[in-house]
PDB file with SEQRES, HELIX, SHEET and CRYST1 records, atoms N, CA, C and O in Angstrom:
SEQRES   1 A   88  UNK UNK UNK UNK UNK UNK UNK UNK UNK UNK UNK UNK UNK          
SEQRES   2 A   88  UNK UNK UNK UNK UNK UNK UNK UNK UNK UNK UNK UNK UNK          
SEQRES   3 A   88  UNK UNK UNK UNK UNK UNK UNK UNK UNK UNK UNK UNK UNK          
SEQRES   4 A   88  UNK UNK UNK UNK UNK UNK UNK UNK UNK UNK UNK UNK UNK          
SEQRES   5 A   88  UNK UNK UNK UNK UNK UNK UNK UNK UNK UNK UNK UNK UNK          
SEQRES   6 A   88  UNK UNK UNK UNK UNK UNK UNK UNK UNK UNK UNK UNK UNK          
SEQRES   7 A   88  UNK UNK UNK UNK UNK UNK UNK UNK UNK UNK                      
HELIX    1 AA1 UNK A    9  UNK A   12  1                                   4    
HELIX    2 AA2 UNK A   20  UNK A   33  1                                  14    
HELIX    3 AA3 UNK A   45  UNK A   50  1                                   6    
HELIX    4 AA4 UNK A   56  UNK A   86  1                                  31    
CRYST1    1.000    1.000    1.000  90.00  90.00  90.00 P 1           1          
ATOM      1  N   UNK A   1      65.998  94.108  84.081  1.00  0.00           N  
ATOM      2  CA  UNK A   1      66.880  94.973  84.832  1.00  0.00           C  
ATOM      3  C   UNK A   1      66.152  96.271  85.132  1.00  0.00           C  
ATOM      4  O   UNK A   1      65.501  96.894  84.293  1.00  0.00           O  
ATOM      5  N   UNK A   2      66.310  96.609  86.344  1.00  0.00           N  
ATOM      6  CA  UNK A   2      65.914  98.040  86.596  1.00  0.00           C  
ATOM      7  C   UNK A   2      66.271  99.355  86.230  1.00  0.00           C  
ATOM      8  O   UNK A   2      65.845 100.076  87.133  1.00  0.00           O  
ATOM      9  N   UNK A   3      66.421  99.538  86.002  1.00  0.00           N  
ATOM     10  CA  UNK A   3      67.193 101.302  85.764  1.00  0.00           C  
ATOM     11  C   UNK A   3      66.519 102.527  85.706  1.00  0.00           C  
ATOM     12  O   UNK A   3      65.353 102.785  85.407  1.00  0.00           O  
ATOM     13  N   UNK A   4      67.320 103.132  85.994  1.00  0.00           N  
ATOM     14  CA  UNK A   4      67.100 104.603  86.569  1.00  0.00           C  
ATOM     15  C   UNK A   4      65.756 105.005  85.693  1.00  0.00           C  
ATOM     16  O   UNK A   4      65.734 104.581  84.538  1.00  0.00           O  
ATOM     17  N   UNK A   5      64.759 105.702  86.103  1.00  0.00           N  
ATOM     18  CA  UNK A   5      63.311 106.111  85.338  1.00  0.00           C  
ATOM     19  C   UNK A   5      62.165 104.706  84.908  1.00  0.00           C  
ATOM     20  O   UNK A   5      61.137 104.597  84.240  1.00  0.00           O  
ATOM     21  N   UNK A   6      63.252 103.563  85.924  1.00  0.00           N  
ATOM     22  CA  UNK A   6      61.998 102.148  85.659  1.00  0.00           C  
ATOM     23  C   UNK A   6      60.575 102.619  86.631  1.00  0.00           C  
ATOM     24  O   UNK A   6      60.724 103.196  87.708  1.00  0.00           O  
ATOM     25  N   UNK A   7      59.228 102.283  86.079  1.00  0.00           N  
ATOM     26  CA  UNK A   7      58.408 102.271  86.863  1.00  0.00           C  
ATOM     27  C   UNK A   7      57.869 100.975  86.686  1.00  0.00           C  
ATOM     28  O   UNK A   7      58.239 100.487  85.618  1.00  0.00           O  
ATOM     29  N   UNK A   8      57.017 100.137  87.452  1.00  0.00           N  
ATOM     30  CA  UNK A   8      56.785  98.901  87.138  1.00  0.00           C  
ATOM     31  C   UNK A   8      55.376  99.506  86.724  1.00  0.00           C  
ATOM     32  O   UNK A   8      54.874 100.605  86.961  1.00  0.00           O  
ATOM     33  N   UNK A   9      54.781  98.084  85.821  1.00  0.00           N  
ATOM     34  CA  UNK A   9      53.169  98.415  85.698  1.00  0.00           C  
ATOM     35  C   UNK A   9      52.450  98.462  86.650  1.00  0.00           C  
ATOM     36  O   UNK A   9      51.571  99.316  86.772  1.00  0.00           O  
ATOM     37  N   UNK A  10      52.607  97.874  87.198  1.00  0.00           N  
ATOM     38  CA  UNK A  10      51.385  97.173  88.564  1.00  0.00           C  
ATOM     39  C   UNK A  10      51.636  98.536  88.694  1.00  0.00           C  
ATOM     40  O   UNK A  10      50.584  99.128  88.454  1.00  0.00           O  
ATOM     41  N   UNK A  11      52.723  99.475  89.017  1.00  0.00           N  
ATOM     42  CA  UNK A  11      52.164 101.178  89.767  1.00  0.00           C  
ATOM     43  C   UNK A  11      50.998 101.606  88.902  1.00  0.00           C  
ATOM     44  O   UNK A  11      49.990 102.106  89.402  1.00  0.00           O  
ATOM     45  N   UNK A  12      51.105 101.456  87.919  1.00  0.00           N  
ATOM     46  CA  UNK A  12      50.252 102.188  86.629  1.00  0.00           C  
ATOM     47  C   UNK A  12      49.166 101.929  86.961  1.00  0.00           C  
ATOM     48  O   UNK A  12      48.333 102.713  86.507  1.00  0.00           O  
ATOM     49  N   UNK A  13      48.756 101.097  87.616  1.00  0.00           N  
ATOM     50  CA  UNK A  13      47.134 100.392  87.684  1.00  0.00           C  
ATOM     51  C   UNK A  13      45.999 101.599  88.920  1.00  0.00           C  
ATOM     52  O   UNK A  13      44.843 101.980  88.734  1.00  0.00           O  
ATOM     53  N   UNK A  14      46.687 101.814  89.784  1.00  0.00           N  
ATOM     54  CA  UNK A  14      46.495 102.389  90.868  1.00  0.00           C  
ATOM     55  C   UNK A  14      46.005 103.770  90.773  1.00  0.00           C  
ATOM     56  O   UNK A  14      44.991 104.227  91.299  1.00  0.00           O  
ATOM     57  N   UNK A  15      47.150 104.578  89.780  1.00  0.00           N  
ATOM     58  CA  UNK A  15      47.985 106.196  89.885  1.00  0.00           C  
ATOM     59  C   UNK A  15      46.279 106.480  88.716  1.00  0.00           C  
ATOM     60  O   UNK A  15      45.816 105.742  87.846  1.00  0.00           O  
ATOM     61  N   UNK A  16      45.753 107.903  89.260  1.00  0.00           N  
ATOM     62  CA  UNK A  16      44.876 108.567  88.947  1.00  0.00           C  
ATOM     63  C   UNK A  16      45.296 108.873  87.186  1.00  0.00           C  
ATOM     64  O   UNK A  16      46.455 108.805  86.778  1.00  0.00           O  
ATOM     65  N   UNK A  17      44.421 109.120  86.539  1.00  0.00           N  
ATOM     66  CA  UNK A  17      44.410 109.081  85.552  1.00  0.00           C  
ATOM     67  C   UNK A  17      45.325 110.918  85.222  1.00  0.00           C  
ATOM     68  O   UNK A  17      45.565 111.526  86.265  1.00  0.00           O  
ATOM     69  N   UNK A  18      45.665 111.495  84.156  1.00  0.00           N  
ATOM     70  CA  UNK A  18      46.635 112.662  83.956  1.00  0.00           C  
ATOM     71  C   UNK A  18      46.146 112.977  83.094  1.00  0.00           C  
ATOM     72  O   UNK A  18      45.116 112.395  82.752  1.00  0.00           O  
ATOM     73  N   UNK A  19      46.630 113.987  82.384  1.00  0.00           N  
ATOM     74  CA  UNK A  19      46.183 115.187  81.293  1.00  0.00           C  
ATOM     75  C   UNK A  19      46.937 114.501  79.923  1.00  0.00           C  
ATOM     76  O   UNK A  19      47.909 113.762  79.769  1.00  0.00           O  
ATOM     77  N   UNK A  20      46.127 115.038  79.177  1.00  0.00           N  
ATOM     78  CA  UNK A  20      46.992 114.911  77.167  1.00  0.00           C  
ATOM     79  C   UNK A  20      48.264 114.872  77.701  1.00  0.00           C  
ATOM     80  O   UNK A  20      48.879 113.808  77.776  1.00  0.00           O  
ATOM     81  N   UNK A  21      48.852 116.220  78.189  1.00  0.00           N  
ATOM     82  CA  UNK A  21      50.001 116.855  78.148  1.00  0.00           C  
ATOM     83  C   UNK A  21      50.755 116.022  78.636  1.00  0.00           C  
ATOM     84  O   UNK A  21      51.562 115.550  77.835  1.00  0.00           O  
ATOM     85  N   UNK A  22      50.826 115.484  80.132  1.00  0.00           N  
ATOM     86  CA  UNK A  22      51.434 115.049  80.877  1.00  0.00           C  
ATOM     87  C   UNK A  22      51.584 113.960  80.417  1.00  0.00           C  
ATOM     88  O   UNK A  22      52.764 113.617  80.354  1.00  0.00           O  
ATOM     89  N   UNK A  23      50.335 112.737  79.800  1.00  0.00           N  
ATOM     90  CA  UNK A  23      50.901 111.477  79.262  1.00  0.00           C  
ATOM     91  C   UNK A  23      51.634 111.369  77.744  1.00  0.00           C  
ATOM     92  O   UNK A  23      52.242 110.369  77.365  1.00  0.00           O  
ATOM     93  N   UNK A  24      51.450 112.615  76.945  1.00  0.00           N  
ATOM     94  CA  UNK A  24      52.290 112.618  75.945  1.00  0.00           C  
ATOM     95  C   UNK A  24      54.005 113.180  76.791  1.00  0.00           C  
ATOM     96  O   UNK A  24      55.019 113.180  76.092  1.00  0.00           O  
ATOM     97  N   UNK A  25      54.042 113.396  77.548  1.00  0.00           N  
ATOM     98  CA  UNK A  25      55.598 114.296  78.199  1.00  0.00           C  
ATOM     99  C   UNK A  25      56.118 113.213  77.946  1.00  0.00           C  
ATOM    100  O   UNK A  25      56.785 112.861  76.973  1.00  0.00           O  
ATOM    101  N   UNK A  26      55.523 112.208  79.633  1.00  0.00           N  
ATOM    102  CA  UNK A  26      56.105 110.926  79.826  1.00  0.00           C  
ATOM    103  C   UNK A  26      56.185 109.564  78.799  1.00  0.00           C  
ATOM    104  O   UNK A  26      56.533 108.496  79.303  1.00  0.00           O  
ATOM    105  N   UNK A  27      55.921 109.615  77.643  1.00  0.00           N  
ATOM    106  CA  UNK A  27      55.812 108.467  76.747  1.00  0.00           C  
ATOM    107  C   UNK A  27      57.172 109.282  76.195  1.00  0.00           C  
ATOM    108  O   UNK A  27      58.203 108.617  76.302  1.00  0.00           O  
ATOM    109  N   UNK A  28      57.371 110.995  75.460  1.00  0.00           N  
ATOM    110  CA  UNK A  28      58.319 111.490  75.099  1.00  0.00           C  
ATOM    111  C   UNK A  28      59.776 111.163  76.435  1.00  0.00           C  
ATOM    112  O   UNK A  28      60.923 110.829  76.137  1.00  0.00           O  
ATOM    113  N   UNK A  29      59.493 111.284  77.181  1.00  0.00           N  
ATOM    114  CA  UNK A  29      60.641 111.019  78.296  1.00  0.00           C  
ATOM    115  C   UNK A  29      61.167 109.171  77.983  1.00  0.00           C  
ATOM    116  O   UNK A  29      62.218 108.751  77.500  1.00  0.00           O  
ATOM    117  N   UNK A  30      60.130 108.523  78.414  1.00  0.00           N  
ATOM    118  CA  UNK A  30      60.381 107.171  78.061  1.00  0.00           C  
ATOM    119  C   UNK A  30      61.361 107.163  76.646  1.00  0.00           C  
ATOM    120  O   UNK A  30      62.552 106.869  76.534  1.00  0.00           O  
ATOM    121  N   UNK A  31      60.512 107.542  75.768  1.00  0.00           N  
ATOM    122  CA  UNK A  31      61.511 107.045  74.516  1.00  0.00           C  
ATOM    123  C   UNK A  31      62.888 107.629  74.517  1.00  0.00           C  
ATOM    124  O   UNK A  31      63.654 106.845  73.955  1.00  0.00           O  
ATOM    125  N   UNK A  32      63.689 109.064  75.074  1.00  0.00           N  
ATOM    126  CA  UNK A  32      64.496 109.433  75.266  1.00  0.00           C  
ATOM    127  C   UNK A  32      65.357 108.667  76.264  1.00  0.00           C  
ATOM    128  O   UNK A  32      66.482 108.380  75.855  1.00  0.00           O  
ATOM    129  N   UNK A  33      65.069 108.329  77.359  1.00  0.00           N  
ATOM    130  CA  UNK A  33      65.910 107.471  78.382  1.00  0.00           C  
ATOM    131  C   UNK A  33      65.469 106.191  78.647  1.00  0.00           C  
ATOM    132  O   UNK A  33      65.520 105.739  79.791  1.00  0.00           O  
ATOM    133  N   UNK A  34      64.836 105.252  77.262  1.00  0.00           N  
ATOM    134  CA  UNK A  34      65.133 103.731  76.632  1.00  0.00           C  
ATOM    135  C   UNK A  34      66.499 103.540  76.621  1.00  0.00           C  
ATOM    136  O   UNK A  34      67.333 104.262  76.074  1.00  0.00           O  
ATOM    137  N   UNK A  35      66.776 102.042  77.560  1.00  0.00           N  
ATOM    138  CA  UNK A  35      68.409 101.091  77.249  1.00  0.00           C  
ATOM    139  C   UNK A  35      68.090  99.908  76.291  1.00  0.00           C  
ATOM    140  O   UNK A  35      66.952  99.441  76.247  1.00  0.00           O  
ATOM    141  N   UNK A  36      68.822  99.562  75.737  1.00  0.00           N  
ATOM    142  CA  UNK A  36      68.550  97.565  75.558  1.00  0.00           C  
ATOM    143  C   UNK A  36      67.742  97.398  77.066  1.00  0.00           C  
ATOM    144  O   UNK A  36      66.532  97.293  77.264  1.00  0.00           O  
ATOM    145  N   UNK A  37      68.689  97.413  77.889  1.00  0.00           N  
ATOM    146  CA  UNK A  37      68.058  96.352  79.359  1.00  0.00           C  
ATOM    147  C   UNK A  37      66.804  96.611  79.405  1.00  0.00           C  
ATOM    148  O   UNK A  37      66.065  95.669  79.690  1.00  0.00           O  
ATOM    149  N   UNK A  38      66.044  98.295  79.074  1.00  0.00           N  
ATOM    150  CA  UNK A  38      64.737  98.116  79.562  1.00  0.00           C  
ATOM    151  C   UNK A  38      63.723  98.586  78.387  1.00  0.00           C  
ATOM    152  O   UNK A  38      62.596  99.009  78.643  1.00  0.00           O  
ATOM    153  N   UNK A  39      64.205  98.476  77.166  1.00  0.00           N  
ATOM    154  CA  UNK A  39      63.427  98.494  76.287  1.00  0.00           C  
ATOM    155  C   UNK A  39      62.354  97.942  75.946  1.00  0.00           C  
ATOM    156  O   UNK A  39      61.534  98.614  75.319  1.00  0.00           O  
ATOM    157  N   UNK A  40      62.031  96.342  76.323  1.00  0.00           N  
ATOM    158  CA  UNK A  40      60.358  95.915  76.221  1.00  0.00           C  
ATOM    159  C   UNK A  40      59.546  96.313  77.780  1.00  0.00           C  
ATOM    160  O   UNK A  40      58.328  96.250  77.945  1.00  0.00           O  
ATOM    161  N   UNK A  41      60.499  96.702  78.771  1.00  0.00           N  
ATOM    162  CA  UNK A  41      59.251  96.855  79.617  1.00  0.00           C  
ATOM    163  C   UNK A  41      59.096  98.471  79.381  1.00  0.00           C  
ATOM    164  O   UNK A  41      58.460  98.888  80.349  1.00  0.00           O  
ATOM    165  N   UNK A  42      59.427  99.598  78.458  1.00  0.00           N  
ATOM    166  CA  UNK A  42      59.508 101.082  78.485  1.00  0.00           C  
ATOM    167  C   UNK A  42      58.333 100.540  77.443  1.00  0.00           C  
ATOM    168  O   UNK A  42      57.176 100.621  77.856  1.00  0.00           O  
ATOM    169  N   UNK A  43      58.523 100.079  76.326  1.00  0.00           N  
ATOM    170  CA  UNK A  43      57.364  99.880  75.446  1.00  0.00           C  
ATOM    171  C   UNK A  43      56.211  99.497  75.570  1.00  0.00           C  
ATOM    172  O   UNK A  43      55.293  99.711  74.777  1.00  0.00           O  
ATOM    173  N   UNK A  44      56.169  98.972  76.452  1.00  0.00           N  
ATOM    174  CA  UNK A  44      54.703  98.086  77.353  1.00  0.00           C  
ATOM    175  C   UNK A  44      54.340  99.467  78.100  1.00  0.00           C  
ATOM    176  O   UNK A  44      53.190  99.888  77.975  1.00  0.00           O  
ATOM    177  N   UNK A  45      55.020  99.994  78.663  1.00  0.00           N  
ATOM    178  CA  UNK A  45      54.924 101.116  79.806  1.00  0.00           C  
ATOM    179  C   UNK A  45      54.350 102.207  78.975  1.00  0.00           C  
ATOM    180  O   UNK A  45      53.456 102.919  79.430  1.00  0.00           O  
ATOM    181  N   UNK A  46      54.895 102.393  77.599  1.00  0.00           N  
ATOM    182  CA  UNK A  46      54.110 103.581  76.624  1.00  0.00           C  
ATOM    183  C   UNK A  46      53.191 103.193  75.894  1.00  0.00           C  
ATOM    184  O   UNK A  46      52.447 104.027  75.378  1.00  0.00           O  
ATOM    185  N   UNK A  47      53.014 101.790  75.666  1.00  0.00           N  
ATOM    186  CA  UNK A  47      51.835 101.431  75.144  1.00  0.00           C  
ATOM    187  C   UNK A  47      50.431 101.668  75.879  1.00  0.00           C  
ATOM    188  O   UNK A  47      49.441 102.022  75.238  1.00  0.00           O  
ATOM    189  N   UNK A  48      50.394 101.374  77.763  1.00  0.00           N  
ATOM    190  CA  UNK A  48      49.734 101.358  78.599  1.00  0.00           C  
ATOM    191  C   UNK A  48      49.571 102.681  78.575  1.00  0.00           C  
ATOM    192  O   UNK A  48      48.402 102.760  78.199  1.00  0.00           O  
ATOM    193  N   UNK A  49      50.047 104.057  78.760  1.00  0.00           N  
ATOM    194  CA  UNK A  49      50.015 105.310  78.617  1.00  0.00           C  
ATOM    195  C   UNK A  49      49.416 105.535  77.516  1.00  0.00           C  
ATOM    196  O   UNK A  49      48.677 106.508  77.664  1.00  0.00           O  
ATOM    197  N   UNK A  50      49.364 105.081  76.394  1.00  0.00           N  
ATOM    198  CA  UNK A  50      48.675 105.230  75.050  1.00  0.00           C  
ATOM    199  C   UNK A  50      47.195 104.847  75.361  1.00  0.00           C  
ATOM    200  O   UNK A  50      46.407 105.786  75.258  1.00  0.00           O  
ATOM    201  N   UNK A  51      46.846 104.039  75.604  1.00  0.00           N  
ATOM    202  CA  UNK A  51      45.613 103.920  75.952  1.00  0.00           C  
ATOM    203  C   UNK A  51      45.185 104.701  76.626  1.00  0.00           C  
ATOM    204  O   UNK A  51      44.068 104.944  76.171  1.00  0.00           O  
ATOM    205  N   UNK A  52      45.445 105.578  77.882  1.00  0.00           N  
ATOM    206  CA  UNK A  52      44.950 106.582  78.468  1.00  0.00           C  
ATOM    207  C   UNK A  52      44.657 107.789  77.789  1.00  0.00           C  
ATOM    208  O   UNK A  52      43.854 108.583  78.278  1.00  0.00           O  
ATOM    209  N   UNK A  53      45.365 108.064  76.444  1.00  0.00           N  
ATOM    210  CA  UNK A  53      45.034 108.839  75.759  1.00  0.00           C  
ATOM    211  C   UNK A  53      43.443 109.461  75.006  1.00  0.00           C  
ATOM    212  O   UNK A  53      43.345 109.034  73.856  1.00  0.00           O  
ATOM    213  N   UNK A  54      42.644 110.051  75.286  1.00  0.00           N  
ATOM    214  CA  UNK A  54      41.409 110.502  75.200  1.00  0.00           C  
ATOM    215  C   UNK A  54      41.312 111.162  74.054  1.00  0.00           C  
ATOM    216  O   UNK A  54      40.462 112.049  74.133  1.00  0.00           O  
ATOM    217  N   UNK A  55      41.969 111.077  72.750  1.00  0.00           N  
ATOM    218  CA  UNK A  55      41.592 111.184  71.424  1.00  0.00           C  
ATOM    219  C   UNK A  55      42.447 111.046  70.237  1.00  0.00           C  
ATOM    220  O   UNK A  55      43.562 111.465  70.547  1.00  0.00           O  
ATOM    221  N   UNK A  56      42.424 110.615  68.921  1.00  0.00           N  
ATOM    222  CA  UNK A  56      43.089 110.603  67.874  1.00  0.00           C  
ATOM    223  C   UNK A  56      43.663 111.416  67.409  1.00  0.00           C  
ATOM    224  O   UNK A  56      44.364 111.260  66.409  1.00  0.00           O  
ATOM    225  N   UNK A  57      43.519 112.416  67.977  1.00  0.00           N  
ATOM    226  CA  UNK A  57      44.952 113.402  67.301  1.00  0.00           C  
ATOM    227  C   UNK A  57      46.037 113.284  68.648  1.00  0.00           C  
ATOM    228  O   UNK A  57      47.228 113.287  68.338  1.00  0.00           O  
ATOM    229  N   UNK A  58      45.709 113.182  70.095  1.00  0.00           N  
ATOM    230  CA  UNK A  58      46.784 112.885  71.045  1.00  0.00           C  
ATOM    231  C   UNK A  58      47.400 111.510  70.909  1.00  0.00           C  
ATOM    232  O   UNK A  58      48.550 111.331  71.310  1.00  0.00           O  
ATOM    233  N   UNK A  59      46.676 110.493  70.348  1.00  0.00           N  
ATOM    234  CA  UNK A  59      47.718 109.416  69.321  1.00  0.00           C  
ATOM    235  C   UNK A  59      48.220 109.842  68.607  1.00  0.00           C  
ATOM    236  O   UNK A  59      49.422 109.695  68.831  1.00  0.00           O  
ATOM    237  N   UNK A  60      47.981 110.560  67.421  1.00  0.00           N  
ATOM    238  CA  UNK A  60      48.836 110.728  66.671  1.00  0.00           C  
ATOM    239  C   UNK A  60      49.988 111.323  66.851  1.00  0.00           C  
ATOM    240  O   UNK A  60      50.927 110.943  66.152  1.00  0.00           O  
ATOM    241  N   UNK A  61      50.212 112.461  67.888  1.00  0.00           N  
ATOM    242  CA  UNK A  61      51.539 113.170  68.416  1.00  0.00           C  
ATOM    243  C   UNK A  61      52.525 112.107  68.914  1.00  0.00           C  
ATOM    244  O   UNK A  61      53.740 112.268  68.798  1.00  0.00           O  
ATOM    245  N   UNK A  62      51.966 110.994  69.482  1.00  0.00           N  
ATOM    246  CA  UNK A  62      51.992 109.794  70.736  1.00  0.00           C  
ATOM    247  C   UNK A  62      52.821 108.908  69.541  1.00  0.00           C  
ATOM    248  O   UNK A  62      53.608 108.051  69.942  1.00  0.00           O  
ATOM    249  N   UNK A  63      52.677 109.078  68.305  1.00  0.00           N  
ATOM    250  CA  UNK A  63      53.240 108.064  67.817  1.00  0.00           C  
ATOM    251  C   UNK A  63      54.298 108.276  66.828  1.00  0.00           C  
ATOM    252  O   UNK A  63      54.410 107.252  66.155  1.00  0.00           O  
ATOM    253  N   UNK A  64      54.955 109.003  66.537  1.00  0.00           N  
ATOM    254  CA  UNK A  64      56.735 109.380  66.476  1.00  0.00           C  
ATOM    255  C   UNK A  64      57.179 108.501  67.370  1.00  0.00           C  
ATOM    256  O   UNK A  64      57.743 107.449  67.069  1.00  0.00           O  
ATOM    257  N   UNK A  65      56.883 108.996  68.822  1.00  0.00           N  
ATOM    258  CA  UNK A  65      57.587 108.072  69.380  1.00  0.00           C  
ATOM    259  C   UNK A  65      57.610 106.557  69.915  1.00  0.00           C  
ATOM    260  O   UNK A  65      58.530 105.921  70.428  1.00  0.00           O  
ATOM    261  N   UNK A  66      56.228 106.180  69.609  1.00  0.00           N  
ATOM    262  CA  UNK A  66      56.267 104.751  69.937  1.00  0.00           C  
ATOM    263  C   UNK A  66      56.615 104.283  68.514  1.00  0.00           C  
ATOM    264  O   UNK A  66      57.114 103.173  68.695  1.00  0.00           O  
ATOM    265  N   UNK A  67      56.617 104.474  67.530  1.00  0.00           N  
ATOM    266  CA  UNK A  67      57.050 104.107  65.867  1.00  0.00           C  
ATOM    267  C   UNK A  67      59.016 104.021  66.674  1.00  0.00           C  
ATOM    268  O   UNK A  67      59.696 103.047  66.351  1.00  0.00           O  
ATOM    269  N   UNK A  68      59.669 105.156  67.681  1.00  0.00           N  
ATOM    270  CA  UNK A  68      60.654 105.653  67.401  1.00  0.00           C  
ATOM    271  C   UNK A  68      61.075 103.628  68.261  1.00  0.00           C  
ATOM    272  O   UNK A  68      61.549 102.598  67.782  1.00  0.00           O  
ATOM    273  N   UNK A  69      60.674 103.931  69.325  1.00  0.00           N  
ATOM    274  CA  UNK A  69      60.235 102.797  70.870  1.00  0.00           C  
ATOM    275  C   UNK A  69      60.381 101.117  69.743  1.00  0.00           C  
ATOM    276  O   UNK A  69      61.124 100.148  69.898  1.00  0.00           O  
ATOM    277  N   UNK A  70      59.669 101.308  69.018  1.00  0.00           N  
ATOM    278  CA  UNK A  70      59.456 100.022  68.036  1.00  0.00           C  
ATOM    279  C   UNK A  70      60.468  99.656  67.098  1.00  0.00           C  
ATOM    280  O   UNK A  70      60.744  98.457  67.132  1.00  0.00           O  
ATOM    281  N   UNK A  71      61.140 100.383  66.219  1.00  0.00           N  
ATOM    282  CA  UNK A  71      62.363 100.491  65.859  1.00  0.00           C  
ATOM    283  C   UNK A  71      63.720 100.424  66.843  1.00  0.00           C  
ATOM    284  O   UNK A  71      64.549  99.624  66.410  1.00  0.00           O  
ATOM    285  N   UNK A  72      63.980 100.877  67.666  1.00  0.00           N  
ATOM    286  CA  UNK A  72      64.704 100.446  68.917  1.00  0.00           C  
ATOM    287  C   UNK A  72      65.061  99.158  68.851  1.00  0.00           C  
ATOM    288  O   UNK A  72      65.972  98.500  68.347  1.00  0.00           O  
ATOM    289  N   UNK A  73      63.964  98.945  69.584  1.00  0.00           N  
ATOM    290  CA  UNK A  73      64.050  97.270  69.911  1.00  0.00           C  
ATOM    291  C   UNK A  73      64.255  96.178  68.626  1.00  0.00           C  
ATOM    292  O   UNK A  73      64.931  95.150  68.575  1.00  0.00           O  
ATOM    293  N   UNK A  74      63.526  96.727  67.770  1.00  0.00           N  
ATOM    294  CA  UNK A  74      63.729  96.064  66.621  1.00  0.00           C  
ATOM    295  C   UNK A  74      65.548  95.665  66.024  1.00  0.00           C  
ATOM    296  O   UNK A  74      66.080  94.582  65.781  1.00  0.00           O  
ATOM    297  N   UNK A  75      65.974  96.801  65.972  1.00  0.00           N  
ATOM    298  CA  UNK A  75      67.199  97.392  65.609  1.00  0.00           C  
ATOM    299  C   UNK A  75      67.915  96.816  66.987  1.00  0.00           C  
ATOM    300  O   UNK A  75      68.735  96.010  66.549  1.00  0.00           O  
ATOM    301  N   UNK A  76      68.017  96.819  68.392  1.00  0.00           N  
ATOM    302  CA  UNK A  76      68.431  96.429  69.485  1.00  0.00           C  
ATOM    303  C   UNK A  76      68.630  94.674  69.597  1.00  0.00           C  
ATOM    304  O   UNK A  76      69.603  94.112  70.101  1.00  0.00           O  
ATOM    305  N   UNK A  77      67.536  94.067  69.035  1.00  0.00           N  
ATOM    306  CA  UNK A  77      67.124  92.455  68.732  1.00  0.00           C  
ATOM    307  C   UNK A  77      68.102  92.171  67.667  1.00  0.00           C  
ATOM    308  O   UNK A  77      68.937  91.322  67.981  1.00  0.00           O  
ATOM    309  N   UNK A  78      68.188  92.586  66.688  1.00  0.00           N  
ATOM    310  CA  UNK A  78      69.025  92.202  65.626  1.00  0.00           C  
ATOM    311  C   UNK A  78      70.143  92.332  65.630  1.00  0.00           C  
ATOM    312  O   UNK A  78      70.816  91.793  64.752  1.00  0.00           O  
ATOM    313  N   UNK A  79      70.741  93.122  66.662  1.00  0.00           N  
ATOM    314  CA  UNK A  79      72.086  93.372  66.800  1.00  0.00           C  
ATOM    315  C   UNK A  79      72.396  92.026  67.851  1.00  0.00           C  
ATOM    316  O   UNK A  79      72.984  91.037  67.413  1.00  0.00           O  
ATOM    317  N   UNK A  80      72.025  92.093  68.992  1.00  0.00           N  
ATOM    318  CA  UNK A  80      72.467  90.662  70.032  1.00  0.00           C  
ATOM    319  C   UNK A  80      72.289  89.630  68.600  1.00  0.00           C  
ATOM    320  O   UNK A  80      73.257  88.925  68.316  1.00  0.00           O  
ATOM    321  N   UNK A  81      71.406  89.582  67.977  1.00  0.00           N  
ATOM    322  CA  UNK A  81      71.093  88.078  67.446  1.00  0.00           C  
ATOM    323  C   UNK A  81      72.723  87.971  66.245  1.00  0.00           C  
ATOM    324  O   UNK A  81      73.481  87.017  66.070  1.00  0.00           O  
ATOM    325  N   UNK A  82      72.742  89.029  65.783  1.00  0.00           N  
ATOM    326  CA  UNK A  82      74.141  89.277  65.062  1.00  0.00           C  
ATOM    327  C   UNK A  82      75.292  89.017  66.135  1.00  0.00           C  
ATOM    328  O   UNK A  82      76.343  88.433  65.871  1.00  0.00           O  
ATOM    329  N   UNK A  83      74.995  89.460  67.204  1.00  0.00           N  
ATOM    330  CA  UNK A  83      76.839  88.866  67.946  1.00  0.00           C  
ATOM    331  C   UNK A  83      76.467  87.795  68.230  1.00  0.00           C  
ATOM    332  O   UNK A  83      77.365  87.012  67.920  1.00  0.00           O  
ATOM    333  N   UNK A  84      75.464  87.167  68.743  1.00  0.00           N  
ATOM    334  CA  UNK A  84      75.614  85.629  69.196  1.00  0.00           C  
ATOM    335  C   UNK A  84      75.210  84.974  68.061  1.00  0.00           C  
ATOM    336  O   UNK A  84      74.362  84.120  68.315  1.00  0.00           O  
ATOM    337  N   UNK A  85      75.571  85.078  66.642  1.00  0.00           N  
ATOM    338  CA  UNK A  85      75.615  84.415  65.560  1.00  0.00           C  
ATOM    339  C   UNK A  85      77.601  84.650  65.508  1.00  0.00           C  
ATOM    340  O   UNK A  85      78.552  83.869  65.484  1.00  0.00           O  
ATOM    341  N   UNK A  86      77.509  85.530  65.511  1.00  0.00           N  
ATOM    342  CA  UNK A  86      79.450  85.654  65.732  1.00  0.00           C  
ATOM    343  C   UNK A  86      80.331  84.966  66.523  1.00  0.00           C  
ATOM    344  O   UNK A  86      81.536  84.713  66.517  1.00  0.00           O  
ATOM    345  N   UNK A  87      79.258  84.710  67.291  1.00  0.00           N  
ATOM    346  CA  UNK A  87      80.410  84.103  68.689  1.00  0.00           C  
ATOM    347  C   UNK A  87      80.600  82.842  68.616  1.00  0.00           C  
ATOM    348  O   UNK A  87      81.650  82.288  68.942  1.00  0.00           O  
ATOM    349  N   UNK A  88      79.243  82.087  68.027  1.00  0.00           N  
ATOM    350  CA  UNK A  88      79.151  80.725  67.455  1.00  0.00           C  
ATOM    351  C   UNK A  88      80.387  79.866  66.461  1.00  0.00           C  
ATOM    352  O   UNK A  88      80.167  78.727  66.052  1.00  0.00           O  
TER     353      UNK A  88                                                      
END                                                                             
């Protein structure tokens, strides 16, 4: 599903490379306006941004929130798998 702040990857491939700042903003933005609907493609999307990252301490800021991104989904997965064990 699409939603509002979706970017697809394929854009990512193209778009000039950005600053520390700017790719730590947008990984912080991502994890703030994550749904269920678009939670594995936001995580793929900050993982790909992680790699652009140009040193180990701008990972390390980078990763609160993909730790936050990973728990999500985690926590998001277990809940559907809990109602459609209910509904059964």
């Amino acid at each position: 599903m699409r939603g509002k702040g979706f970017v697809s990857l394929s854009s990512l491939a193209g778009r000039a490379p950005v600053g520390r700042d700017a790719i730590l903003d947008e990984i912080r933005s991502i994890y703030f306006k994550t749904t269920r609907e678009t939670i594995q493609h936001d995580l793929t999307h900050a993982i790909e941004l992680l790699k652009q990252l140009p040193d180990e301490a701008a990972r390390e800021k980078a990763s609160v929130y993909m730790e936050g991104l990973a728990q999500m989904r985690s926590e998001w997965a277990r809940s559907a798998q809990s109602k459609r064990k209910r509904r059964r």
